[in-house]
N, C-alpha and C positions, 0 to 999 in steps of 0.2 A: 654706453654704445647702444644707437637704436636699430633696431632688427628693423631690417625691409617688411613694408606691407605693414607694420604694426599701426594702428591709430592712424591711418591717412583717413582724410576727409574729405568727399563728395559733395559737389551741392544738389540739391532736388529743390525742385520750384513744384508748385502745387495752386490748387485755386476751391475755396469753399465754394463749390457749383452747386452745394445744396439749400444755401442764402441766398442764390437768384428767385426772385420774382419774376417768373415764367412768362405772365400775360406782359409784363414790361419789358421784357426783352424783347420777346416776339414782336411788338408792338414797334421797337426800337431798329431791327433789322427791317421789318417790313418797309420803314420809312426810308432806309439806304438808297440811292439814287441808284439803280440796277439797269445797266446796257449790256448788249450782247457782246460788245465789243470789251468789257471790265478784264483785266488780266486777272490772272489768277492772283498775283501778289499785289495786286491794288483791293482784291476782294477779300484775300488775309488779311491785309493790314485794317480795313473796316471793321471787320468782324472781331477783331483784338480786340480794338479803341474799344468797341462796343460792350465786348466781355468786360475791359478792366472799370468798367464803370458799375459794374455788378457786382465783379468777383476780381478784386486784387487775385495777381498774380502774387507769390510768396515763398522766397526762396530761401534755405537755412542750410547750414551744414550738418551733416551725420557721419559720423567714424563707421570706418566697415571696420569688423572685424575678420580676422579670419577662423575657417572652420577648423575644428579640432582635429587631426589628424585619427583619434582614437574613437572617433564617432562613424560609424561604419553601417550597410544595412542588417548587422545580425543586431545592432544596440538597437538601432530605429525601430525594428520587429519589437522585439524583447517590448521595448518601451510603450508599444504602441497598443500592445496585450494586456501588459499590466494597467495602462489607462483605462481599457475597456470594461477589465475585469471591476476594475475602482469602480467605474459609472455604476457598473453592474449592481454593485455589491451597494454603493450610496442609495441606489433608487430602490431596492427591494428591501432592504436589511437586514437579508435573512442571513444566518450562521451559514451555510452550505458556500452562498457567496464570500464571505468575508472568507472564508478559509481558499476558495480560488483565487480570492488577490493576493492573499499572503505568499500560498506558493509560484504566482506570476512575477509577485513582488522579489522574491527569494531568487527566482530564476534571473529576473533583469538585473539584479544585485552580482552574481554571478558572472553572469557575459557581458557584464561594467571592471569587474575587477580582471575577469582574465583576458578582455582585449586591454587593458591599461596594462596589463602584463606587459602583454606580447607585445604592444608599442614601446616602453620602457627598454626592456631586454635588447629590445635591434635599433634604438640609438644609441645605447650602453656597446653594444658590440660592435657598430660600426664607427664608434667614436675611438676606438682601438684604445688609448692612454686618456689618463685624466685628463691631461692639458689639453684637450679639444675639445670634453664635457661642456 
């Protein structure tokens, strides 16, 4: 049985704008035959033509995921200190650093297990009997 929301897929289109040749575009819009009277959707669709001659358009699917229920902002805190502490302690090397990540390490480890806890425990009790597990 597949759970709602799991593995759906989106499409997102994109375009390499950093492979355009700058002077050739400009060069290429400039020559566009421009009246005052152009509508706006006659001046989009120029300006497309124009782009896809540069820059394919390029569209793929990607699976969303969903967010973990147990990912909360005391984890993102927790996490975001022990990163810091890391950088901290990689770029200097000193012992004093290395023992601040370990115990930001030890702390994010901590408020990792006991929201998994506390998440576990209140599916567990709201799912009342096994059969609903």
């Amino acid at each position: 049985m597949k759970k709602p929301g799991r593995n759906s897929k989106r499409e997102i289109a994109s375009r390499n704008s950093k492979a355009i040749n700058r002077e050739e575009f400009k060069s290429d819009i400039t020559r566009t035959p421009q009246t005052s009277d152009m509508q706006a959707d006659t001046l989009n669709a120029i300006l497309r033509e124009t782009l896809d001659n540069y820059a394919l358009l390029v569209t793929r699917a990607v699976r969303s995921c969903r967010n973990a229920l147990r990912f909360n902002t005391q984890v993102k805190e927790a996490k975001g200190k022990r990163r810091a502490a890391e950088r901290k302690w990689k770029k200097t090397g000193l012992h004093v650093h290395r023992e601040i990540f370990i115990s930001a390490r030890n702390r994010f480890n901590s408020v990792v297990c006991s929201v998994k806890r506390q998440h576990y425990l209140s599916k567990l009790s709201s799912a009342g009997t096994c059969r609903y597990m």
